[in-house]
Structure formats: C-alpha cells, structure tokens
C-alpha positions in Angstrom: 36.2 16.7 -3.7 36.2 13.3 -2.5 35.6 12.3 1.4 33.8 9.0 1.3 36.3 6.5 -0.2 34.7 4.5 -2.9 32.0 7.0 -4.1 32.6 8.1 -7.4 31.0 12.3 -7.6 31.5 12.3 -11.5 29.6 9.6 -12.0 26.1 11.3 -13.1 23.5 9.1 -11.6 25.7 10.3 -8.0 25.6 13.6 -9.0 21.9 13.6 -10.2 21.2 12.4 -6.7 23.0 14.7 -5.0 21.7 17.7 -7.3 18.0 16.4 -6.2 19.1 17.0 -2.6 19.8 20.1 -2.9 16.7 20.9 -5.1 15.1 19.8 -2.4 16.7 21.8 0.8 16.0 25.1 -1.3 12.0 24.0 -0.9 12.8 23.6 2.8 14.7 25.9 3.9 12.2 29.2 5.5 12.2 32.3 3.1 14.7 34.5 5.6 17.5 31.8 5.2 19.4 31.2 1.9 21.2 27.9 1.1 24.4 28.6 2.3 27.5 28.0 -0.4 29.5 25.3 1.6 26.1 23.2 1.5 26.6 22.2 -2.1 26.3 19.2 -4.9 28.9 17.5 -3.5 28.3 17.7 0.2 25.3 16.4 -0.4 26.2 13.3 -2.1 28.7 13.2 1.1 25.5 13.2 3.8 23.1 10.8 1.2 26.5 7.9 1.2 27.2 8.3 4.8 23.4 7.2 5.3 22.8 5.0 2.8 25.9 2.6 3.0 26.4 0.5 6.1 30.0 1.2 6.9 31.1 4.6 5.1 35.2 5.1 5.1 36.1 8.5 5.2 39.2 10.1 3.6 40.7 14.1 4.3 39.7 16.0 1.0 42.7 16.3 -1.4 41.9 20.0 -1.8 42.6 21.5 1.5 40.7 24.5 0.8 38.3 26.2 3.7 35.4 24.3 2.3 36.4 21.3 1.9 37.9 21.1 5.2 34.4 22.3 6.9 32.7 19.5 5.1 35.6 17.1 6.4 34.7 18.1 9.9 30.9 17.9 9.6 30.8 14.6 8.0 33.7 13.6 10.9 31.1 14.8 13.4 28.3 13.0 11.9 30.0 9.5 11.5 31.4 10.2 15.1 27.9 11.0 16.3 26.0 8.0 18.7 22.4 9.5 17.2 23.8 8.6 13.7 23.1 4.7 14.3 19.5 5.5 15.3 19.3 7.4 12.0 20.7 4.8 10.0 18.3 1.5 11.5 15.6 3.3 8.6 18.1 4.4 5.9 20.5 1.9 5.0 20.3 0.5 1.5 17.0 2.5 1.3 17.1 5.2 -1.4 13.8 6.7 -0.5 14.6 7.4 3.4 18.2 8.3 2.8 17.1 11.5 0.5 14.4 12.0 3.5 17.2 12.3 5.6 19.6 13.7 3.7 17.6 16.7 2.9 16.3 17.1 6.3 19.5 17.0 7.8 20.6 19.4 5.7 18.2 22.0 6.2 17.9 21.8 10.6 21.9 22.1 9.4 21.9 25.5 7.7 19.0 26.5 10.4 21.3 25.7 13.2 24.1 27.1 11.6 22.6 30.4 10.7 21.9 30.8 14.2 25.8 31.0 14.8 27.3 34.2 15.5 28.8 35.6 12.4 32.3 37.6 13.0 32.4 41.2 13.3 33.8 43.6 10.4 37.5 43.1 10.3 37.1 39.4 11.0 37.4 36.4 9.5 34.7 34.8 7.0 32.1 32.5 8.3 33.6 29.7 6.7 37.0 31.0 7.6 36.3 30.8 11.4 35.3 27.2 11.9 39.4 26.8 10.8 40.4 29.2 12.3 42.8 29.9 15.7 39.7 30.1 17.7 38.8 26.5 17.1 37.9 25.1 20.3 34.7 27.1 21.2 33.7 26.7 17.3 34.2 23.1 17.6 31.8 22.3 20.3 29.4 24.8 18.5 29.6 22.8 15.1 29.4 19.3 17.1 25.8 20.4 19.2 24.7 21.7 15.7 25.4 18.6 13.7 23.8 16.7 16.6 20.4 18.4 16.7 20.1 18.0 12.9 20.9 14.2 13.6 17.8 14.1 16.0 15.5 16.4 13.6 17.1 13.9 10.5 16.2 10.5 13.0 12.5 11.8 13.3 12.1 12.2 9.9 13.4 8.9 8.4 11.5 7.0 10.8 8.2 8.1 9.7 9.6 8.0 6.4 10.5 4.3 6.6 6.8 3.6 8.0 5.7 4.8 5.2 7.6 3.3 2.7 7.0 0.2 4.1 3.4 1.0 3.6 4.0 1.8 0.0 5.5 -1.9 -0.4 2.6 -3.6 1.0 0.7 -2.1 -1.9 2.6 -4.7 -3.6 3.6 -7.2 -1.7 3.0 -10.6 -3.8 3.4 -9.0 -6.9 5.2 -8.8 -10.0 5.5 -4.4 -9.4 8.3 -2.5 -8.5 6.8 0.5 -6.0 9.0 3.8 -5.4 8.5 6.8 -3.8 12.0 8.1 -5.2 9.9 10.5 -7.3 7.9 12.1 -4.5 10.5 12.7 -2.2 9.2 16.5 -1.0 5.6 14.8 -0.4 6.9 12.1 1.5 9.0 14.7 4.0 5.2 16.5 4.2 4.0 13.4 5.4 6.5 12.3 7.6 6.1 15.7 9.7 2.6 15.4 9.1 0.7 14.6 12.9 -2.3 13.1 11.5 -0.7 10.5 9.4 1.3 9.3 12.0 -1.5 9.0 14.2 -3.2 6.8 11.1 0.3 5.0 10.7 0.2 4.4 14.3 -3.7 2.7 14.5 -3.0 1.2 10.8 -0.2 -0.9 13.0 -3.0 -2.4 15.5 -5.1 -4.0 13.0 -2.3 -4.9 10.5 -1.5 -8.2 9.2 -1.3 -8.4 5.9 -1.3 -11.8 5.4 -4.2 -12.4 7.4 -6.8 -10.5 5.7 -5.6 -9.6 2.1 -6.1 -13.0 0.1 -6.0 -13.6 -4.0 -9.3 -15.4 -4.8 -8.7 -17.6 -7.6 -11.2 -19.5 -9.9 -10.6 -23.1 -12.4 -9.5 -22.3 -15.8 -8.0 -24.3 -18.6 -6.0 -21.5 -19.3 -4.6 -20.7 -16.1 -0.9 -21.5 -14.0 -0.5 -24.6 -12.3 -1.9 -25.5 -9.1 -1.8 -28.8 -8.3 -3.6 -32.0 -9.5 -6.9 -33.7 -10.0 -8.7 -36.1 -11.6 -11.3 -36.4 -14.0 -11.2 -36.7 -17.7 -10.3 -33.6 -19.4 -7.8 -34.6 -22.0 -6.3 -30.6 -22.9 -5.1 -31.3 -19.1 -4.1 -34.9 -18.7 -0.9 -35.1 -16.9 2.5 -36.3 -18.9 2.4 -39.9 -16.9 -0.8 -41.2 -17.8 -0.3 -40.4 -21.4 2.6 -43.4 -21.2 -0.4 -45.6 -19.9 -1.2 -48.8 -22.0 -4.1 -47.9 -24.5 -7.2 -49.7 -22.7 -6.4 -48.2 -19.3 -5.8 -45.0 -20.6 -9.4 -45.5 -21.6 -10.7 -47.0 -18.7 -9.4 -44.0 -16.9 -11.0 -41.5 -19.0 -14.9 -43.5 -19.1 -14.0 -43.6 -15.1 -13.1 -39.7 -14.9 -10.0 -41.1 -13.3 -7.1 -39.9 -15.3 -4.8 -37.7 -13.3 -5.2 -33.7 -14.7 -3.2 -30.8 -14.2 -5.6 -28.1 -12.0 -5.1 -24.9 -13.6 -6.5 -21.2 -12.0 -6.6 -17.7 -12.8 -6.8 -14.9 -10.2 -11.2 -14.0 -10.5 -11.4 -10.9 -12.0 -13.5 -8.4 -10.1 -15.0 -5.2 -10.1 -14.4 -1.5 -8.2 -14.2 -2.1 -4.6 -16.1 1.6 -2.9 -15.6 2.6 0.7 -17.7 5.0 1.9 -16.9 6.3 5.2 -18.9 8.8 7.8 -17.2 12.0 8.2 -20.3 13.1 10.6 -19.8 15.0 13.9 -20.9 11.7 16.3 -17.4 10.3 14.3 -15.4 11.8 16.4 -12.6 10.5 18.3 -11.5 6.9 18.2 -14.2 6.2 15.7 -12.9 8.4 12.9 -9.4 7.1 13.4 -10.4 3.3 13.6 -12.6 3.7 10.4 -9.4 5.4 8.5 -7.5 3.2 9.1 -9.7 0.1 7.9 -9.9 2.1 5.3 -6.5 2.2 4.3 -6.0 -1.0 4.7 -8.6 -1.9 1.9 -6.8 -0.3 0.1 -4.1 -2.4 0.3 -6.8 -5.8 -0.3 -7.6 -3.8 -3.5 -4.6 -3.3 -4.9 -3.3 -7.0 -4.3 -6.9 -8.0 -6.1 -6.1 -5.9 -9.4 -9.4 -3.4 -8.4 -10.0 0.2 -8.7 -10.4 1.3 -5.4 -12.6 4.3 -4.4 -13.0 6.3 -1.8 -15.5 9.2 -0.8 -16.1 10.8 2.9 -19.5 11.9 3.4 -21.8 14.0 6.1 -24.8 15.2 5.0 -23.2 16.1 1.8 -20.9 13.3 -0.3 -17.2 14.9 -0.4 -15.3 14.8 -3.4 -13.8 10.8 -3.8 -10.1 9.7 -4.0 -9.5 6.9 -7.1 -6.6 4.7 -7.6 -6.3 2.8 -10.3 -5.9 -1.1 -10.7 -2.3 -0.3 -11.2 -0.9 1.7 -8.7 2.0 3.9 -8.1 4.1 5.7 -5.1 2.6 9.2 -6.3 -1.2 7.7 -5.7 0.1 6.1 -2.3 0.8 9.4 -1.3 -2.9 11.3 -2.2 -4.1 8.7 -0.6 -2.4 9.3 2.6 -2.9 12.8 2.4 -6.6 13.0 1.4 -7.1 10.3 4.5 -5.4 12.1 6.9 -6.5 15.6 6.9 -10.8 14.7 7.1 -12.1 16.1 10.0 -15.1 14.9 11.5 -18.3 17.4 11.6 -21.9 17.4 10.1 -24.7 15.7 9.6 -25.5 12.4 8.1 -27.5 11.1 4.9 -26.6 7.6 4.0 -28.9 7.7 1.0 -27.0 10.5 -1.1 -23.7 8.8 -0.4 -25.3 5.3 -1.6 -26.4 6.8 -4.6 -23.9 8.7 -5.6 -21.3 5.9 -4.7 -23.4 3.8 -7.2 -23.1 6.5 -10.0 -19.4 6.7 -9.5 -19.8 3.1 -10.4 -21.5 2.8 -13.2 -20.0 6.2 -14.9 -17.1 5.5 -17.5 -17.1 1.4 -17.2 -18.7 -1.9 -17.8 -20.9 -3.5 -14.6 -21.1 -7.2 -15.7 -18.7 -7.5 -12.7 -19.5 -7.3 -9.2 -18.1 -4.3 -7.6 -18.4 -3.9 -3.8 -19.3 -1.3 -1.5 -18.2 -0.9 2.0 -19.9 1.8 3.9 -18.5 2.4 7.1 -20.7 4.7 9.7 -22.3 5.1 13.1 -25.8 6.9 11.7 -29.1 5.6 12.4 -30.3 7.7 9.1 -33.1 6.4 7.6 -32.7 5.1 4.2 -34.4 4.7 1.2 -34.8 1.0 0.7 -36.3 0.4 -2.5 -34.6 3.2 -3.9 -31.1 1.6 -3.0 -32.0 -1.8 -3.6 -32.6 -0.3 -7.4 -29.4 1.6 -7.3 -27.4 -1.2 -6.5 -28.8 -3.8 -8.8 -28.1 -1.2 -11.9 -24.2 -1.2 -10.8 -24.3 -4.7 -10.1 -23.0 -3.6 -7.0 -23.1 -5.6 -3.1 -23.3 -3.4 -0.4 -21.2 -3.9 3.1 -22.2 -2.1 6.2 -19.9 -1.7 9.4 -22.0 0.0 12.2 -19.9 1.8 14.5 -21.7 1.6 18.0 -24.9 1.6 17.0 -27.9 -0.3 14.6 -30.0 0.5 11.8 -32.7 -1.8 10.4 -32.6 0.1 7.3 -28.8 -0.9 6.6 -29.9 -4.4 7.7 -31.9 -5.0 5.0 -30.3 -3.8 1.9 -26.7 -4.8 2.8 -25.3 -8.5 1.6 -23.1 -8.5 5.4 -23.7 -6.5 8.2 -21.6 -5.6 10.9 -22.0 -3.8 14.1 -18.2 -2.8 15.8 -18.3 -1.9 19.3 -14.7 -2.4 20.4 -13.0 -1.1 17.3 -10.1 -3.4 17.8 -8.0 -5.4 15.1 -10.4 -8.4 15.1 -12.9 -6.2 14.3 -11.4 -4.5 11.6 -10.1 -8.1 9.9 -14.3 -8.8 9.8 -14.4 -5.9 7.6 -11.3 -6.3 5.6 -12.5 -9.6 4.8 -16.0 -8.3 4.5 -16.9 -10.5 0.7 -14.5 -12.6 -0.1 
C-alpha cells in the first residue's frame, strides 16, 4: 500500500520504523482494548511521514480494498486537519518526536475509535461501515476522532521536543551525536509525566547555556591552537620567524621575543557531586528551584568531560544517580526520571550526606584530581567540622554550599564558596552553576 508519494514501505529501515511504532502502541494501548487490524505496519509508516516531512503528497491507494481506503481517509483527515500544523512545529525532520507522536496518535486513535458504535448482527463490518452508504454521519464521527488524537498527539510532541532539546544541550559543543531514538516508550512517560514538565518549565527560567557552562582550558605543548605569543620556546616557534636572518633569530630567542604558537588542552578534572536537601522545610518553590539547578549541572558536567553524581538526602542519604563522563540519551532519561519524582519530607543531617558523598568519591577511582561538591540545602544542621574538613581532604574534594533562605556557620567554614539564595531566581542559580570555575 502506498499513500504518501515518495516513501518507499519495502525499504527496511521504513519498515523497521514503522514496525517500532506499532511495538510501541501495543505498550500503550489499556489492557480492555486490542490493536485494531486496520492500525498496521504500513499505516504507521503513513502517520510517522506525514509528521516527519514538511510537505507530505498524498496519493489514493492502488488497492482499493476496505482498508486501505479507511487509511486513505484518516491520513486525508489528518493532512486536512488545522491542529496538524501545531503538531508538526515539534516534529518535522525530528525522528525522536515524530515516533512520540506517531505512537500517541495512534493509540488516542484506536481509544477514540473503539468508542464508536459497532453495527448490529446483520450489519456491516466495522471497517465496512466507514465506506459504507451511511457515510455522512460516519464521516463527521471519523473527522472529531482524528481531531482529538491530533490534540492528545500536539501535547505529547511538545513536551517531547523540550526534552529533546534538553538531551542536545548535553552535547552541545561537542564532537557526540545524542539520540533518544532508542528510548522512545520512556520519553512518552516523560512527556505525560507532570513533574518533569514542571522541572522543564523552572529549568527554562535559569537557562542559558552559554552563560554559565564554560570549557576551562590550561597551556600545553601538546595541545590545539589558540592563538599566539611570545617568548622563546623553540618546539613552538611560528613558521615566519624561522625565515628570520640567523642573528635576529637569535636575538629574538635571548629576548624571549620570537613569535610562538599558544597551544591548550581542555583541564582535566574530577567527579563533580551535588547533594541536594530532600527535607520537609524543602518544600515548595525551594525543591523545584534546587532541581532544577541541579539539572542544569548536569549539563556543565557533561560539557567538562566529568562524572556527575547525584544523591538527595533528609536525615538519611538516598540512593545516588551516576552518569558517566560519556553520556547517552538512555542516562538523560534516569536522570529526569530520578529528579522528578523526589518528594520533599524528613529531617536533615548534613554530616552523613558529606560523608557519604566523599566515600562515593573516593570508592573505585584515583583522587589526585579535584572533584567538587555542591551541596544544596536550607538546614541549619550542625556539622561536624573537623570531621568534614578530614573527609574532604582524603577525596581531594572542595565543597560548595547554596543556602536556601537561611545561614549556617558550620557550612561557612568548611566550604571553599558559600552562598546564601533568597530569591531563587536565574541569577541566583548562574552563581551556583558557576560555583568553581
């Protein structure tokens, strides 16, 4: 069956894709309702094309048969539908929110369908009666149907997009290729998911990539070109002054004058820690503000090459979240996930969570790098100085503390910057971003 002129459905990449689809609307659909038989392979690979290219031409099917001819006038609908160019702002030329869409599509589609009367014995099939003489009423039943999947599809694509586009931040400035194409079912969890669109939404106040998330870079012999210098290191004297007549050469060089190429590497660091308060007084505005700075280091840690943890405490530590130096759409996702679904309740003992932040550290790796901790809280706990100040010189570790609404003298003392945020706005959160670099 071809309806979308110019889209080959042999072709098996196409045919993968659509396959995947339906894979997919099995998960989704509710246990009562079955994928129907006209939502197949091909129809699929129909619905992902009329999202995914800009301008879609569509052809009547060949094969005049009754399915083919309901797929004709769904996809007719569809392309015919003012809500389709609000769907398709988030999933042109974009694989990962196309499938989003596609799949959702499809199963508010069956839902809305299966709510459709179905004919009485005697009658025609189900299929049979949207071709049938009784047309008109049909019709308008099929349009309000494909409509309301359009809107359910529109919601999903868009939260889908915002988080794509936070997957390529991730990246941004690098040599990496990040997809989500593999985590397609987590990514429609998320999208529906309230609390990570209320984290997408706060992540937008304070974002600015550009502003906060920097490349440190130190002087190397060995490292790309930067610009130019001068002094008299001869492995990187610029090609022009080796054409120099001999003496000036050497006056040049006695004078640490020759012209040098500067050469830097990106500084290597170590494991960049957040530890965040999950206590009861978090509540609110405070919770979601510190999430979302959190996220957001992320992001500064996986443009710096770093292993990036994560652990919520109260008066308990909570089980952490790592990502690796190199990271992938999969761990994009467990971070949003394990972000999003902390509540706040408890108590509070900054001590434990220092501590066992610091054996995280030193477990498993080298600490002749400098890792950092950012501990992010609103408790006036009182902590064990020495104690920490011990901890933290065994992992080589600085520690960075963002009061929320409050002080402690404790914190103060141990911590190499110290913060106090009482507006919880995005200049606040770039202090912290930025908090030792």
């Amino acid at each position: 069956m071809t309806i979308l002129k110019g889209v080959n459905y042999n072709d098996p990449p196409i045919r993968y894709r659509g396959e995947r689809i339906i894979t997919l609307l099995r998960k989704l659909l509710p246990e009562p309702i079955e994928t129907p038989d006209y939502l197949d392979t091909d129809f699929a690979i129909t619905v992902y094309y009329s999202l995914f290219l800009p301008y879609p031409m569509l052809q009547k099917p060949k094969v005049k048969d009754r399915k083919n001819l309901l797929h004709y006038m769904i996809i007719s609908k569809m392309l015919a539908s003012p809500r389709l160019v609000e769907v398709k702002k988030h999933t042109i030329a974009d694989s990962t929110t196309s499938m989003v869409a596609s799949a959702v599509f499809l199963e508010a589609l069956a839902q809305e369908l299966n709510k459709l009367p179905r004919p009485q014995d005697g009658e025609a099939s189900t299929s049979n009666k949207y071709d049938s003489g009784r047309e008109s009423t049909q019709e308008s039943e099929l349009e309000r149907s494909v409509e309301r999947a359009l809107e359910t599809a529109k919601d999903a694509a868009r939260q889908a997009k915002e988080i794509t586009n936070l997957a390529m931040k991730f990246a941004a400035g690098s040599t990496s290729i990040l997809t989500l194409d593999d985590v397609i079912r987590d990514v429609i969890n998320l999208a529906r998911n309230t609390d990570v669109r209320m984290l997408l939404e706060a992540l937008k106040t304070i974002e600015d990539s550009e502003a906060y998330i920097k490349t440190r870079k130190i002087q190397s012999p060995r490292g790309e070109l930067d610009g130019y210098e001068l002094g008299n290191d001869i492995e990187r004297v610029a090609a022009s002054e080796l054409a120099l007549p001999h003496e000036l050469f050497l006056v040049k060089f006695a004078e640490r004058n020759l012209l040098l190429y500067r050469k830097v590497v990106n500084e290597d660091y170590g494991k960049f820690y957040v530890l965040l308060d999950k206590s009861g007084s978090m509540m609110g505005m405070k919770i979601i503000w510190a999430k979302a700075v959190a996220l957001a280091l992320a992001q500064r840690a996986a443009r710096e090459r770093r292993e990036f943890y994560i652990r919520f405490f109260d008066s308990i530590p909570y089980p952490p979240l790592h990502i690796p130096k190199r990271i992938h759409g999969r761990d994009i996702v467990k971070l949003l996930e394990y972000i999003a679904r902390i509540r706040a309740n408890g108590g509070t003992d900054i001590t434990r969570a220092i501590l066992t932040a610091v054996d995280d550290i030193i477990s498993g790796s080298s600490t002749s790098k400098v890792s950092d901790i950012i501990l992010i809280t609103d408790g006036e706990d009182r902590v064990a100085i020495d104690t920490v100040r011990r901890a933290l010189a065994r992992a080589n570790a600085r520690l960075h503390t963002v009061m929320i609404y409050g002080n402690n003298p404790d914190l103060r003392v141990v911590s190499e910057s110290y913060m106090v945020a009482t507006k919880l706005d995005r200049e606040e959160a770039l202090k912290v971003i930025m908090a030792g670099t």
